[in-house]
N, C-alpha and C positions, 0 to 999 in steps of 0.2 A: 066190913068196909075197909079197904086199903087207902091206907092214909100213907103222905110221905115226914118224913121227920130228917133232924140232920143233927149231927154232934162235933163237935172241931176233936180231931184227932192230932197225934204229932208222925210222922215220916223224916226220912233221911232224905236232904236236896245234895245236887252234884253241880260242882262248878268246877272251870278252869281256868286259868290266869295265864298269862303272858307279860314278864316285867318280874320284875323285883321290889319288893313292898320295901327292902330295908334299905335302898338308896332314894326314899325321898321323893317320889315320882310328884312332876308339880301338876299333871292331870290323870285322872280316872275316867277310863271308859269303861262302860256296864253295857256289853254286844246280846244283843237278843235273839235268838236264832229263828230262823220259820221253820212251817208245820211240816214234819218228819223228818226233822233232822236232829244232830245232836250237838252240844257242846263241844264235844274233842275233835267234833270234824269240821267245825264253825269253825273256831277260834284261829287256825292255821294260815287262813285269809286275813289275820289280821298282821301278821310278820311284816309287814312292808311298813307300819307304824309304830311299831317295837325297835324304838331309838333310844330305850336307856331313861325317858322324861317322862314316860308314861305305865301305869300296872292297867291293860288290858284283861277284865274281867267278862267272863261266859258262863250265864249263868246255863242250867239245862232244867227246859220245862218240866212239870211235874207227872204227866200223864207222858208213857211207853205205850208201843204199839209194835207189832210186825207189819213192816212194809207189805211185804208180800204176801197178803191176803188169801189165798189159792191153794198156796202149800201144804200136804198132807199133812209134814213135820216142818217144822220152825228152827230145827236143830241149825242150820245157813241163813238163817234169812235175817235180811238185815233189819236193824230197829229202827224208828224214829221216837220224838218225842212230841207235845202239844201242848198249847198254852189251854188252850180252853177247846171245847165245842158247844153247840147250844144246847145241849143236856145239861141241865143244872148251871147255866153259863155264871148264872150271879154270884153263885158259890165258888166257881174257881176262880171266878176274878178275884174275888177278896181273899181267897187262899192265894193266889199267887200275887198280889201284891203284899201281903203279909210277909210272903216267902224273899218278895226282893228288897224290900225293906232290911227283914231281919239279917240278908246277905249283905246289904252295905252298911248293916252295924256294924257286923264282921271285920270289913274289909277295914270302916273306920280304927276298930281296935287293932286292926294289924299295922295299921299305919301312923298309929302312936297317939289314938285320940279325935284326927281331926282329918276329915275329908279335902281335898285341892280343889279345881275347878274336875266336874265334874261333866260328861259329855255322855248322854245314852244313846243308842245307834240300833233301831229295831229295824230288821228286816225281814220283808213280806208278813209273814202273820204277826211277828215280831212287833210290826208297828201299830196295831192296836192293842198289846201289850205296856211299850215304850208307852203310849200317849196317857192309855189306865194308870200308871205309874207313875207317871209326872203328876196326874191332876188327880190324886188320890191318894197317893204314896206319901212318906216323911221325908224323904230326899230330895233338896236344891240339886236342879240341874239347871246348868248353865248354857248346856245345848245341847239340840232336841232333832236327831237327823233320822228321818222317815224315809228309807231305804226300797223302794218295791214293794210295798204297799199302801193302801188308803186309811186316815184320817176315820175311826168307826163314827156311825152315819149319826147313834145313839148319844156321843161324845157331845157334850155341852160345849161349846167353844170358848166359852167364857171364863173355864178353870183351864182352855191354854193359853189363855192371852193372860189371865192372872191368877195364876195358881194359887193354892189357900197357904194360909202365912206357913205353913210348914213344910212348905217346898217354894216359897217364894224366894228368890235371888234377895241378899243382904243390900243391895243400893235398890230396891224396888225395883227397878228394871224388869223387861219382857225376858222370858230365856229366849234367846236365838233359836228359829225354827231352820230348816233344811229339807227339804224335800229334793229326792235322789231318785233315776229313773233309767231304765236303759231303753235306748232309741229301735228295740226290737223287744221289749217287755211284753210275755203274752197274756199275762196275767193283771197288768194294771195299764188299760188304752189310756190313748191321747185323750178322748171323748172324757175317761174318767178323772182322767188329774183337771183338764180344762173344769172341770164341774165343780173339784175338789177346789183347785183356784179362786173360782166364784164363790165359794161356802167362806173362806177364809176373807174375802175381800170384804163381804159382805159383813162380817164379824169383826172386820178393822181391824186381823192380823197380819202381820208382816211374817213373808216366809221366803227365802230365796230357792228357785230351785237351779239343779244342774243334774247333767244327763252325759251319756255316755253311750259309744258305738255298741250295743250288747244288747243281752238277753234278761234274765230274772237270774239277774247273779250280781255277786259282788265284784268291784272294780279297781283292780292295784291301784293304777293312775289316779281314779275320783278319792280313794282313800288317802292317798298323799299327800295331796292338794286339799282334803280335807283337815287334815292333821299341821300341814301348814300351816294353813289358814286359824287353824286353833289355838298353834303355838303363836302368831303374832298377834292375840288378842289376849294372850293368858300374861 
């Protein structure tokens, strides 16, 4: 009879930073990347808010892959990486939140003990990563910007409106939600955020969203003004 079993092993995770841990940075952002891509080619879209006040951190999902599927040899072919798929989904959720946890203990000790305000930034698959991690993970985050993708449909709403005392904000306070969209997105329609809206209203969460002339890509401009917008509340 084949049975399945599981054992927690340990692996090497890969991140990348942008900033400087040892000047003090008064906020941390934790960028999540989407499905087949990587950390070292994420993170570079974030230079437009790499002004010295902030260590921009990327982590890179745990599951690699070859893009190109087709190829005799793979010796060219480019890599992506994957938060999860629905094989075994339960198990890498909780490995990879395990995973981002253990990386903002890291980044805490690098940073002399104690975390700033805190800002995570998932995009596309990224952001049902982001939301696991907020409402499951050890980490206060202060704010919560869902990038080109949806809210997972599984997600309780109730641990994002009030996260468990160990990622709850220190004044009890909601963390600031942001929901970010581009006005030619072909992967997340009008039909679906309009629904996503309604799920969140209905849940009596507050979320602002803003959008942008594009595609399923990230946006100098929205990132600026979001980074603004961060620094005058920080």
């Amino acid at each position: 009879m084949v049975r399945e079993h599981h054992f927690p092993v340990g692996r090497t995770a890969r991140f990348y930073t942008l900033g400087d841990a040892q000047r003090g940075p008064s906020e941390v952002w934790f960028v999540l990347h989407g499905y087949g891509q990587l950390a070292s080619k994420f993170l570079p879209h974030f230079r437009v808010v790499d002004d010295g006040r902030r260590l921009i951190v990327a982590p890179e999902a745990l599951s690699r892959f070859y893009l190109d599927t087709v190829a005799a040899s793979h010796a060219h072919s480019a890599v992506g990486a994957s938060w999860m798929t629905r094989e075994d989904r339960l198990s890498e959720i909780d490995d990879y939140i395990e995973y981002l946890d253990a990386l903002a203990d890291q980044v805490r000790r690098d940073l002399g003990g104690k975390l700033p305000r805190v800002v995570t930034l998932g995009f596309s698959q990224g952001v049902a990563t982001a939301c696991r991690w907020m409402t499951k993970g050890q980490v206060v985050i202060d704010r919560l910007i869902l990038w080109g993708g949806l809210i997972p449909h599984d997600l309780d709403l109730e641990t994002l409106k009030s996260p468990p005392a160990t990622t709850r904000r220190t004044d009890g306070t909601s963390p600031e939600i942001i929901i970010v969209v581009g006005s030619d997105d072909g992967l997340v329609t009008a039909a679906s955020i309009a629904e996503q809206s309604e799920r969140l209203a209905r849940a009596s969460i507050t979320a602002r969203t803003m959008s942008f002339a594009g595609g399923h890509r990230l946006d100098d401009e929205t990132l600026t003004a979001l980074a603004g917008s961060a620094a005058a509340v920080s």
